[in-house]
NUGU-19472 format. One record per residue (C-alpha): x negated, y negated, z; residue number from 1; residue in three letters. Coordinates in Angstrom, 2 decimals. Example, Ala and Ser with C-alpha at 12.3 -4.5 7.8 and 13.67 -1.06 7.14 Angstrom:
% residues 2
-12.30, 4.50, 7.80, 1, ALA .
-13.67, 1.06, 7.14, 2, SER .
END
This chain:
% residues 180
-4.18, 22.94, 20.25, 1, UNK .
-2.21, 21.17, 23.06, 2, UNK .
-4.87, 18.45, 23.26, 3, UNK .
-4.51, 17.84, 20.01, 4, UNK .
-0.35, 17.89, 20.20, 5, UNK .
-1.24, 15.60, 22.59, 6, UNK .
-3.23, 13.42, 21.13, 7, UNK .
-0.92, 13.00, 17.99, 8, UNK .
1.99, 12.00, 20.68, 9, UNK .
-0.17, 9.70, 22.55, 10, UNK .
-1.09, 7.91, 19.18, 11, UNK .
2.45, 7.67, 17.35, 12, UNK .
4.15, 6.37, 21.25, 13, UNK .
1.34, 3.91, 21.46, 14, UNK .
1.52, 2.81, 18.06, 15, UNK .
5.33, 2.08, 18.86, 16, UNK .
5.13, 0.45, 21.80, 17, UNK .
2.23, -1.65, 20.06, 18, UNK .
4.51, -2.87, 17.41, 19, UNK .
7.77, -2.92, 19.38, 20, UNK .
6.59, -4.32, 22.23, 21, UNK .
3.16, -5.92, 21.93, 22, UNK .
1.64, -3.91, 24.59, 23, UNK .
0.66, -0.23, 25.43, 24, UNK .
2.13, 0.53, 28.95, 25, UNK .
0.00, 2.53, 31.66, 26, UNK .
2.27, 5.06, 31.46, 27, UNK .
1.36, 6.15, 28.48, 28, UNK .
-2.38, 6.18, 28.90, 29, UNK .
-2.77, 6.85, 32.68, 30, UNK .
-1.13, 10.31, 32.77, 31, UNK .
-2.82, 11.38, 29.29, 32, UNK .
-6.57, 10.43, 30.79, 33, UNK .
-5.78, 12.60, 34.13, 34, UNK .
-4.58, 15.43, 32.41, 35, UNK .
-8.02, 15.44, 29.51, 36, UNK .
-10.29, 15.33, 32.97, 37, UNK .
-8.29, 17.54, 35.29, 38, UNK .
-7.46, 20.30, 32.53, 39, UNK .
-10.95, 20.08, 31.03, 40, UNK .
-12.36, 20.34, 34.98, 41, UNK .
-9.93, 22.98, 35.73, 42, UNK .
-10.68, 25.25, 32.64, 43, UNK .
-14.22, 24.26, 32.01, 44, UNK .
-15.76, 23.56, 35.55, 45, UNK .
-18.78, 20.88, 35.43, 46, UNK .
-18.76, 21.10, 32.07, 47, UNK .
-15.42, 19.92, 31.60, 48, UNK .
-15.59, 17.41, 33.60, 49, UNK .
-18.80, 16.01, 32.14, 50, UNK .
-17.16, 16.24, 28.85, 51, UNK .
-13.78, 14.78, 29.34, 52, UNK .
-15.55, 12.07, 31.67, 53, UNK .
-18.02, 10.82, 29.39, 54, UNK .
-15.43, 10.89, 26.80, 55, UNK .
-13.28, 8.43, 28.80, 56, UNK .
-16.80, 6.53, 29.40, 57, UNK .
-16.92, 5.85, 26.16, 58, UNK .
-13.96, 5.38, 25.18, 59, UNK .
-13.39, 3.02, 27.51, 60, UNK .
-16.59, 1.57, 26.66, 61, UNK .
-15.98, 0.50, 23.08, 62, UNK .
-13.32, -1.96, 23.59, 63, UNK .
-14.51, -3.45, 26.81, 64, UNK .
-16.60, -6.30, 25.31, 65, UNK .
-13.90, -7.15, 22.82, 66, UNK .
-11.19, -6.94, 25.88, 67, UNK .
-13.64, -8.96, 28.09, 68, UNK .
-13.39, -11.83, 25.54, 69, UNK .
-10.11, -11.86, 24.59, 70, UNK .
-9.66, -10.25, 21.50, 71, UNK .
-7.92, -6.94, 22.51, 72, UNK .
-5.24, -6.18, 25.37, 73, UNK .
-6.04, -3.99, 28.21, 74, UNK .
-3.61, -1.26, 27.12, 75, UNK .
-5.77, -0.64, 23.82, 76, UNK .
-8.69, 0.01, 25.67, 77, UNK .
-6.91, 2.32, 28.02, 78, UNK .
-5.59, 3.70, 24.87, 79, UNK .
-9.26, 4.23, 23.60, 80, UNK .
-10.26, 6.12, 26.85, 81, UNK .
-7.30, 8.61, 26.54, 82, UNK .
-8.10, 10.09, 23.36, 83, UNK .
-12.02, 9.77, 24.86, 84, UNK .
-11.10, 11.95, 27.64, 85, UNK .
-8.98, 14.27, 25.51, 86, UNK .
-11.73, 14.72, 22.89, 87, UNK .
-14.76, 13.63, 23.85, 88, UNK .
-17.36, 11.06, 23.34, 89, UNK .
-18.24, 11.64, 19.64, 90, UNK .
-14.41, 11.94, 18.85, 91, UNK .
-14.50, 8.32, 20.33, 92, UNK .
-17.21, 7.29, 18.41, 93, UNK .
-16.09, 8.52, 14.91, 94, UNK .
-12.32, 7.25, 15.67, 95, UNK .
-14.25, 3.60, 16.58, 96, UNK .
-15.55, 3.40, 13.24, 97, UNK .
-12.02, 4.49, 11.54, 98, UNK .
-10.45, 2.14, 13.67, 99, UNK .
-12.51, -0.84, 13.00, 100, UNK .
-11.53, -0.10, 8.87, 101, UNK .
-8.05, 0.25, 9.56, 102, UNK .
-7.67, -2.58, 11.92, 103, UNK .
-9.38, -4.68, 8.78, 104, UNK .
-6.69, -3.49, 6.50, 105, UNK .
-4.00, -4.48, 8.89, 106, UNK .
-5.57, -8.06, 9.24, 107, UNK .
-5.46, -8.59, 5.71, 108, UNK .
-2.19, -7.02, 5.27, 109, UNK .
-1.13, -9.09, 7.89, 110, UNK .
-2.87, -12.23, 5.81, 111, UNK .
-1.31, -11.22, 2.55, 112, UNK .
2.12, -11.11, 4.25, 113, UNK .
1.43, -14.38, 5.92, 114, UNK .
-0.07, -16.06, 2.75, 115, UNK .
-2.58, -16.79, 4.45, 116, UNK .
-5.73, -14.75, 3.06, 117, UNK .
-7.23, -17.07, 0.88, 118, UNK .
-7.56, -19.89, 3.44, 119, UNK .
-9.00, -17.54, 5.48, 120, UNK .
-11.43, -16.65, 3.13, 121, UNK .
-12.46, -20.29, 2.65, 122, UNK .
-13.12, -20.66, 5.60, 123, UNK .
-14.73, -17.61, 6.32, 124, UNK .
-17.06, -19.07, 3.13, 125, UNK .
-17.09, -22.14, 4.45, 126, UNK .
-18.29, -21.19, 8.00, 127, UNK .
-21.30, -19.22, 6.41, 128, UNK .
-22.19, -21.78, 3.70, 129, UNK .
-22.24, -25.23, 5.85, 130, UNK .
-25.53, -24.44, 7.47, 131, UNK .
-27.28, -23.14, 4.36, 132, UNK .
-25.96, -26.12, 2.30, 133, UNK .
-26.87, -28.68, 4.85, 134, UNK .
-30.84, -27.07, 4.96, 135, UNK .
-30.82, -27.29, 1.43, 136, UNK .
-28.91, -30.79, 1.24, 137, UNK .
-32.07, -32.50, 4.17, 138, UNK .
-34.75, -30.78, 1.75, 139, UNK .
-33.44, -32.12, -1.73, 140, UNK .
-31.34, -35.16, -2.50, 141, UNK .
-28.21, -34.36, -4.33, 142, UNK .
-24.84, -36.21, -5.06, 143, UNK .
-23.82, -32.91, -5.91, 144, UNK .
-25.27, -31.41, -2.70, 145, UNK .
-23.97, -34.12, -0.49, 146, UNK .
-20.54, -33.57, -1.72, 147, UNK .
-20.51, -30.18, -1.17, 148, UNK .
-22.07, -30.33, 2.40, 149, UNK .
-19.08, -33.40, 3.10, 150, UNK .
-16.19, -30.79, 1.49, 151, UNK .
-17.89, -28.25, 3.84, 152, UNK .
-17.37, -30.54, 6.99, 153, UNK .
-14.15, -31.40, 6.21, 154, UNK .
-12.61, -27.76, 6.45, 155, UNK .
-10.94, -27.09, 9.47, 156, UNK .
-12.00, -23.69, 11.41, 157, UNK .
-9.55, -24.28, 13.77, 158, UNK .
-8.37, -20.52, 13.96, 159, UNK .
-4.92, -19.23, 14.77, 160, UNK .
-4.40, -17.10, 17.81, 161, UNK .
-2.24, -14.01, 16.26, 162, UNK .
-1.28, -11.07, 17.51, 163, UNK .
-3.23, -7.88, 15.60, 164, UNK .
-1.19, -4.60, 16.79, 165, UNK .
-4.48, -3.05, 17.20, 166, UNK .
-3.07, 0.03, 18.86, 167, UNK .
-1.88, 1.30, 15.23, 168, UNK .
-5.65, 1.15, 14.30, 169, UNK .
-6.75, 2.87, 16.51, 170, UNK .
-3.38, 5.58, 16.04, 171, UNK .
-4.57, 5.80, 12.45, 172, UNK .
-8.46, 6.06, 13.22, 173, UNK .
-7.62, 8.89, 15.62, 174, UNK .
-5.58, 10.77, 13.26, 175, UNK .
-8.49, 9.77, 9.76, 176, UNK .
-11.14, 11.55, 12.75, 177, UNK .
-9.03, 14.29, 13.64, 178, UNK .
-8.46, 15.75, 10.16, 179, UNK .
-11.71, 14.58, 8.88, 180, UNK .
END
């Protein structure tokens, strides 16, 4: 029960700090990942350990890639290896998949709010139709074709660097795994 207190504290302070600040400080996450391994070790031996450990593992496994090429801070990985080594690796798992929806429903919140969705779905289309309609536009000759593939060129992907508060995803894919 105090894990999970825990947890719900860790998630709602992080998901502050996320919007607030644009971070999620270590001292949030650092004290919250020493006490999942050394009360788990304490009250659960090896076992513990190897639960609360490969919890963290993975939890601070998921986000690494993303982190590694820019696309996430540091602090929401750290934030993903807290509730890992609070509740486990599975815990992790499940709250990566509710994370990933919510953090998609922030974007195009985020989008909508901007007024920016439907340019970003053109070019989303436009990214996966240029190579198809160029294949298609070599192997038959089309005006129509041709102007299509030319329109296609012509829009820019030149995508905006924004900040996603991805720490509230993850907050709200916690809390979807927890009660689910």
């Amino acid at each position: 029960m105090l894990n999970t207190t825990l947890l719900l504290i860790l998630v709602t302070v992080s998901s502050y700090h996320d919007v607030t600040s644009k971070r999620i400080p270590n001292f949030i996450t650092i004290p919250v990942i020493l006490w999942g391994l050394l009360t788990y070790t304490v009250f659960d031996g090896y076992a513990g350990l190897k639960f609360s450990g490969l919890g963290f593992l993975v939890g601070l496994g998921v986000f690494l890639v993303p982190y590694i090429l820019g696309g996430m801070g540091g602090g929401d990985v750290k934030l993903m290896a807290a509730i890992g080594a609070l509740k486990g690796w599975r815990f992790v798992l499940y709250t990566t998949v509710y994370t990933g929806l919510a953090g998609g429903v922030i974007v195009i919140l985020i989008l909508i709010k901007e007024k920016k969705l439907w340019i970003t779905l053109k070019r989303v289309v436009a990214i996966i139709l240029k190579p198809i309609i160029f294949i298609i536009t070599l192997t038959f000759n089309s005006d129509l074709l041709k102007r299509v593939n030319n329109w296609l060129l012509k829009t820019q992907v030149d995508w905006e660097k924004r900040y996603i508060p991805y720490g509230v995803a993850i907050g709200i894919g916690a809390v979807i795994s927890y009660f689910i």
